[in-house]
VODOMAR-202903 format. One line per 4 residues: number of its first residue (from 1); their letters; for each residue x negated, y negated, z of N, C-alpha, C. Coordinates in nm, 3 decimals. Each point is the difference from the previous one (the first is absolute). Example, Ala and Ser with C-alpha at 12.3 -4.5 7.8 and 13.67 -1.06 7.14 Angstrom:
1) as) -1.319/0.569/0.780/0.089/-0.119/0.000/-0.090/-0.120/0.000; 0.035/-0.105/-0.072/-0.082/-0.119/0.006/0.077/-0.109/0.073
This chain:
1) xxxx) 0.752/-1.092/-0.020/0.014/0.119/-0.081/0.145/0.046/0.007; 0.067/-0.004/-0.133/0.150/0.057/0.026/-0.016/0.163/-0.037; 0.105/0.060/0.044/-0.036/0.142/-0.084/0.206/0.001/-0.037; -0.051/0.110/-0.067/0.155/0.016/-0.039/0.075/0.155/0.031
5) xxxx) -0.066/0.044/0.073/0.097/0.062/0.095/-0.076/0.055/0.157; 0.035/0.071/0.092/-0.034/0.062/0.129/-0.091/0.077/-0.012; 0.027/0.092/-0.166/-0.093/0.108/0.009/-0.160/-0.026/-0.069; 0.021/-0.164/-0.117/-0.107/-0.075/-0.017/-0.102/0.019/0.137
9) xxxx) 0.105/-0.122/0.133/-0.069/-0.006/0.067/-0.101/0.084/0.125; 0.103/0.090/-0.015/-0.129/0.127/0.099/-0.066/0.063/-0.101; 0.002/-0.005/-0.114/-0.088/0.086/-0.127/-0.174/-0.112/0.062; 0.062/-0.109/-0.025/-0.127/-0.118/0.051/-0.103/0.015/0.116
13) xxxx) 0.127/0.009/0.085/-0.047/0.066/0.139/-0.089/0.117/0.034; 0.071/0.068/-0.111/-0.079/0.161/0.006/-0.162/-0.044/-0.098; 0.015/-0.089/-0.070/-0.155/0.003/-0.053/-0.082/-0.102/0.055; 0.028/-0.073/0.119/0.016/-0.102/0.099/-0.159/0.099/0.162
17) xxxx) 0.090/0.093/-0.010/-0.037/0.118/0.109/-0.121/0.084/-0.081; 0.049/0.063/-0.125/-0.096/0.089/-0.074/-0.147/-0.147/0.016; 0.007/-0.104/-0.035/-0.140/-0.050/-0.027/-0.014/-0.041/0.149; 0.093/-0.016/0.121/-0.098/-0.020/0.159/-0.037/0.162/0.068
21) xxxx) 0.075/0.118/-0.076/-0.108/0.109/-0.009/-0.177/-0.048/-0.009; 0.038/0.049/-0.122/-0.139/-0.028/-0.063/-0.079/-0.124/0.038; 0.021/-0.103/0.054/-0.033/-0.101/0.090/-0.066/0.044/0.108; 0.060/0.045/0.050/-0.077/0.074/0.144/-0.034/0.154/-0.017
25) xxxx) 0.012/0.086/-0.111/-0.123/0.081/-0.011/-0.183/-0.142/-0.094; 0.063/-0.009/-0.075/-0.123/-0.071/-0.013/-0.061/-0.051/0.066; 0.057/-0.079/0.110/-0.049/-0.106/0.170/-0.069/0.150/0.064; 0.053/0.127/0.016/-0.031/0.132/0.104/-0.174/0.016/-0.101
29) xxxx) 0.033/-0.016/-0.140/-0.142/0.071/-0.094/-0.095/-0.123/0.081; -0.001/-0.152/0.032/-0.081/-0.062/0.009/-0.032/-0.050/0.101; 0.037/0.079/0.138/-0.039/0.000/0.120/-0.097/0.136/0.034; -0.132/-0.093/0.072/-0.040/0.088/0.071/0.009/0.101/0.150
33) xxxx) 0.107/-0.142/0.052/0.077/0.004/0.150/0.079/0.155/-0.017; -0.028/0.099/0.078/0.101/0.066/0.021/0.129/-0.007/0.027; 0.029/-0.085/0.123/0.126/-0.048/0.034/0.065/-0.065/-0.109; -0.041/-0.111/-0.039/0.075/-0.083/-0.119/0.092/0.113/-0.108
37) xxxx) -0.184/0.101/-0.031/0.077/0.068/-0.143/0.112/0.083/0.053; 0.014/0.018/0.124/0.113/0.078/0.032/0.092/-0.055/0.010; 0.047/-0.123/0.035/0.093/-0.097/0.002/0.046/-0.028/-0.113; -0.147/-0.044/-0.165/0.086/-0.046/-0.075/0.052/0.148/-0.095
41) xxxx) -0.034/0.126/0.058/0.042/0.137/-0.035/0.153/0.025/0.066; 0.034/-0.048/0.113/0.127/0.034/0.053/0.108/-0.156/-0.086; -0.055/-0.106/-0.040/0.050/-0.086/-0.062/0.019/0.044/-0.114; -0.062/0.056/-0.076/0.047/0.069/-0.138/0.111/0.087/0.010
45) xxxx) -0.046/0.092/0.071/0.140/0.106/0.024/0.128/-0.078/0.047; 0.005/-0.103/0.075/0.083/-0.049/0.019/0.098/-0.110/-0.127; -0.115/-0.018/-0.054/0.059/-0.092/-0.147/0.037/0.135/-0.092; -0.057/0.152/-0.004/0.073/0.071/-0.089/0.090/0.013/0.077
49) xxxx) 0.065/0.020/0.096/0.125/0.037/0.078/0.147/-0.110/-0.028; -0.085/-0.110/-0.005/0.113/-0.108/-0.053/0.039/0.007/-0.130; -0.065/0.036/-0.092/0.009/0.016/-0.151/0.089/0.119/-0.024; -0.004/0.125/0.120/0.118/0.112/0.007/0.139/-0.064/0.049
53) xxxx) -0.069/-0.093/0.088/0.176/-0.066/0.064/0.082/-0.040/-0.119; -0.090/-0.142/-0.074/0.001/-0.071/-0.050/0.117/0.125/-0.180; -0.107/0.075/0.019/0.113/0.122/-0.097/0.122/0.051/0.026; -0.027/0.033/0.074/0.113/0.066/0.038/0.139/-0.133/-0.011
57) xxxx) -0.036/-0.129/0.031/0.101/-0.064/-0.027/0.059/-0.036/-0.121; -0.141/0.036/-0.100/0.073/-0.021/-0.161/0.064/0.137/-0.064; -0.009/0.125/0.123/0.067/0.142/-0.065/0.148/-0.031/0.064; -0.014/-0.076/0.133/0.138/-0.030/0.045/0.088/-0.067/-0.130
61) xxxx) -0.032/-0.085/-0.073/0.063/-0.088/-0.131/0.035/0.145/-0.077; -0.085/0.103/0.010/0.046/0.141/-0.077/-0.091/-0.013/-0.096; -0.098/-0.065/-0.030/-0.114/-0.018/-0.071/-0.076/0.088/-0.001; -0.126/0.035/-0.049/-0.098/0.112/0.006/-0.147/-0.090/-0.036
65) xxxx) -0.054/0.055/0.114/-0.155/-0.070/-0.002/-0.078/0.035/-0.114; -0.041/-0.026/-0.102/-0.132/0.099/-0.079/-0.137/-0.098/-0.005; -0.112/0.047/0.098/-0.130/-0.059/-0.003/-0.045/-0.092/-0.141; 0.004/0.049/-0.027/-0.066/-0.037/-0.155/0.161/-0.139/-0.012
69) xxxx) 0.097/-0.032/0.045/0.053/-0.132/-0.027/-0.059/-0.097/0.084; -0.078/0.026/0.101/-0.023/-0.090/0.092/-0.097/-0.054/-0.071; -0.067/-0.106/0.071/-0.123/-0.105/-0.040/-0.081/-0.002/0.114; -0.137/0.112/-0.051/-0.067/0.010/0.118/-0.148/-0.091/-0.015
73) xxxx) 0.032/-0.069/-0.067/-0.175/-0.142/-0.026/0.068/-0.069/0.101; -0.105/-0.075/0.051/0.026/-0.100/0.118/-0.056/-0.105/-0.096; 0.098/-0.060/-0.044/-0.043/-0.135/-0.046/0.034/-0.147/0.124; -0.083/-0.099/0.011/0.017/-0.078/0.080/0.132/-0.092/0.018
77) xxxx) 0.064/-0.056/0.070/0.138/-0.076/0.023/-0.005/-0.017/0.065; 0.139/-0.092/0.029/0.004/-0.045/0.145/0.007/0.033/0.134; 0.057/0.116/-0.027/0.045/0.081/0.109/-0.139/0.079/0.051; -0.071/0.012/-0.089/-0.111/0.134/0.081/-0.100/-0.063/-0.015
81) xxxx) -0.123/0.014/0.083/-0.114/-0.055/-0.019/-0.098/0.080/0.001; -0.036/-0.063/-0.182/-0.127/0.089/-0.067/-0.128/-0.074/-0.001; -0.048/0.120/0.024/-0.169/-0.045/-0.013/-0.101/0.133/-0.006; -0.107/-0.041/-0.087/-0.106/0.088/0.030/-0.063/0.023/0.084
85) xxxx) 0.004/0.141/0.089/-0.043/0.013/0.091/-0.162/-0.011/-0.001; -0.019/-0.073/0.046/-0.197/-0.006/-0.038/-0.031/0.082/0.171; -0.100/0.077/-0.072/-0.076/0.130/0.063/-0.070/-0.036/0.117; -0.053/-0.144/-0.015/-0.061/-0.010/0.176/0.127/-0.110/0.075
89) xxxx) 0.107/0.068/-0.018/0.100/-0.070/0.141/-0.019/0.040/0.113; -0.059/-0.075/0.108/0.021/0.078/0.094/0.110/0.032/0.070; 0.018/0.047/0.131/0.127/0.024/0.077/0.083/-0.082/-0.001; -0.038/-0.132/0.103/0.087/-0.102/-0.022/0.049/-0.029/-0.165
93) xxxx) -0.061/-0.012/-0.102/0.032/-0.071/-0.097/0.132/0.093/-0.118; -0.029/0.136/0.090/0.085/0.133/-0.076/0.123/-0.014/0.081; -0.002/-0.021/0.127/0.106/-0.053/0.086/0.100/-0.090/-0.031; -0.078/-0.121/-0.042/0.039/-0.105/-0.024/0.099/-0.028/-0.099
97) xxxx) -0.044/0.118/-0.091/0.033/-0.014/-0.183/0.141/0.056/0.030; 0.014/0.123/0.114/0.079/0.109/0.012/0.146/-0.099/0.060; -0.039/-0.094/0.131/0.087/-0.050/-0.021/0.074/-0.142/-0.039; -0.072/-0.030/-0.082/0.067/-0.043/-0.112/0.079/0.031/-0.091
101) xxxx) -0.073/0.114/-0.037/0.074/0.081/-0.074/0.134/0.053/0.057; 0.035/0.007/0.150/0.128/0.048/0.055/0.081/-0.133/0.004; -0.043/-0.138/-0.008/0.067/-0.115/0.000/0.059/0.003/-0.114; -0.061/0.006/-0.112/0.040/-0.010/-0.109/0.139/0.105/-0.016
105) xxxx) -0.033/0.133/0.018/0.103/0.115/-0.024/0.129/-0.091/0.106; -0.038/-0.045/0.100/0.135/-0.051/0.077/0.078/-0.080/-0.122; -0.127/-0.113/-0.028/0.098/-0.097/-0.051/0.090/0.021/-0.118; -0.074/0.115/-0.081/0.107/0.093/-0.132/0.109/0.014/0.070
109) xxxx) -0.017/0.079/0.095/0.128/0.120/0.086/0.127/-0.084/0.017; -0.032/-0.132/0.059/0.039/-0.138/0.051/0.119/-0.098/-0.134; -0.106/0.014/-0.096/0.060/-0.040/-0.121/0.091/0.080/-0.110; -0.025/0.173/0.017/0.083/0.077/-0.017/0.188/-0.035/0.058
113) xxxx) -0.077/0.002/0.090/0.092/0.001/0.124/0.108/-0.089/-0.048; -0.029/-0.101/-0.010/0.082/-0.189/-0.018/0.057/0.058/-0.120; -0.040/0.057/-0.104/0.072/0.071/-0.118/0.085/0.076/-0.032; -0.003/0.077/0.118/0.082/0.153/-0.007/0.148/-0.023/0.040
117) xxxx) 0.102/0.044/-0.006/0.129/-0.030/0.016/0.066/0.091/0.078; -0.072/0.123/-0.009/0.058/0.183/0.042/-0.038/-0.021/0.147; 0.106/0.056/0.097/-0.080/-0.063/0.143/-0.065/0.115/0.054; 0.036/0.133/-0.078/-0.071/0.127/0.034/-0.159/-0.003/-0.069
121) xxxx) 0.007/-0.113/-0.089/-0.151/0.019/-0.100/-0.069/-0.119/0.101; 0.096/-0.079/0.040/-0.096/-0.102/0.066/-0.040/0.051/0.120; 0.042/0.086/0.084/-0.037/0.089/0.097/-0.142/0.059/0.006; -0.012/0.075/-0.096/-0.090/0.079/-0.085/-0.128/-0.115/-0.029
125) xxxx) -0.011/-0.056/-0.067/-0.041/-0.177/-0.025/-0.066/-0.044/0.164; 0.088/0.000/0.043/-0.047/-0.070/0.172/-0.068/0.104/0.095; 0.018/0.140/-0.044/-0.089/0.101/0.104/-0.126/-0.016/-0.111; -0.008/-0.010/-0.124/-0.146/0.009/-0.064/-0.098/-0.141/0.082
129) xxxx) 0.103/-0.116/-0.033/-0.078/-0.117/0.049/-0.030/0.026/0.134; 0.064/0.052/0.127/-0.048/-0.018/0.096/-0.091/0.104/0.014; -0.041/0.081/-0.088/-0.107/0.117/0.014/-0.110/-0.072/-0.042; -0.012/-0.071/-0.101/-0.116/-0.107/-0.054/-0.069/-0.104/0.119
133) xxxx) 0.107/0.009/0.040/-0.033/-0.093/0.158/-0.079/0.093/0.144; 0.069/0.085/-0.019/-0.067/0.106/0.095/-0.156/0.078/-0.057; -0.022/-0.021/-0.116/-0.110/0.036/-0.072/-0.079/-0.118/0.019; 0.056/-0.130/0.023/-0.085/-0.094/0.020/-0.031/-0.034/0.148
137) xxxx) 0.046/0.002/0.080/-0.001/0.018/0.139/-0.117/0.110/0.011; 0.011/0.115/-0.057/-0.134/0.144/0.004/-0.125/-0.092/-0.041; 0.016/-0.081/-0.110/-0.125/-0.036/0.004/-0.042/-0.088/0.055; 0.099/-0.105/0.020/-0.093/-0.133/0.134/-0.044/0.082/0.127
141) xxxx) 0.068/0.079/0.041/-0.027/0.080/0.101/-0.190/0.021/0.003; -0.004/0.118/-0.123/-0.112/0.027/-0.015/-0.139/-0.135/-0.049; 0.070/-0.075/-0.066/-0.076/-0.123/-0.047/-0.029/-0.069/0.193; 0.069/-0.002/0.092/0.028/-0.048/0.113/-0.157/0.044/0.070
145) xxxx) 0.087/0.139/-0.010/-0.156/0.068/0.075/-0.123/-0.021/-0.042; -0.035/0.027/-0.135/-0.115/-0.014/-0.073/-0.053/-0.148/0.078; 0.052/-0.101/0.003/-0.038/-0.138/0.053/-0.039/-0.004/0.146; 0.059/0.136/0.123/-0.026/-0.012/0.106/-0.135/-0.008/0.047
């Protein structure tokens, strides 16, 4: 994927985060586990928090965010992994999906990354990816236990 400029590429980013929001509120609607839905509830907030980072670096360009430019459908690609959440997943299998789904966000972050030229954007770029990683670590963790 080429883009043609910096602010292309965190515009991407930012609708990258808006659909692993909604990823893990939908994963929180289809758990019955308390714990989980709280996990994939503090995982959402944490994917809207990146999507504020992720802004703030395209207001740094002197740009101005307006909702309605973003692209908030999660259509499927390479980078994110879509699927219908079917209603009898159990724990493990909501787990499972979750991190995958954080592999995937690495490997975007990863491929951003190899693209970017700005070493302050690639900065920015490398704290998102290693947060995707730490989101994935939360869930083997919990996937860990579930197996004990």
């Amino acid at each position: 994927m080429k883009f043609k400029s910096v602010e292309e590429l965190l515009r991407f980013a930012i609708n990258k985060e808006i659909a692993s929001a909604q990823f893990y509120y939908d994963l929180a609607a289809t758990t019955k586990n308390e714990i989980v839905k709280d996990v994939f509830l503090e995982m959402a907030a944490e994917e809207v928090n990146h999507k504020r980072q992720l802004e703030l670096e395209v207001m740094k360009l002197g740009k101005v965010i307006v909702e309605e430019e973003l692209d908030n459908s999660r259509q499927p690609d390479d980078f994110f992994l879509e699927s219908d959440l079917d209603k009898t997943f159990g724990f493990a299998e909501t787990l499972q999906l979750g991190i995958q789904k954080e592999q995937a966000a690495f490997g975007m972050y990863m491929d951003l990354y190899a693209i970017t030229q700005d070493d302050e954007q690639r900065m920015v770029i490398m704290e998102m990816a290693e947060e995707e990683v730490r989101h994935k670590v939360i869930l083997e963790s919990q996937y860990n236990e579930l197996l004990k």
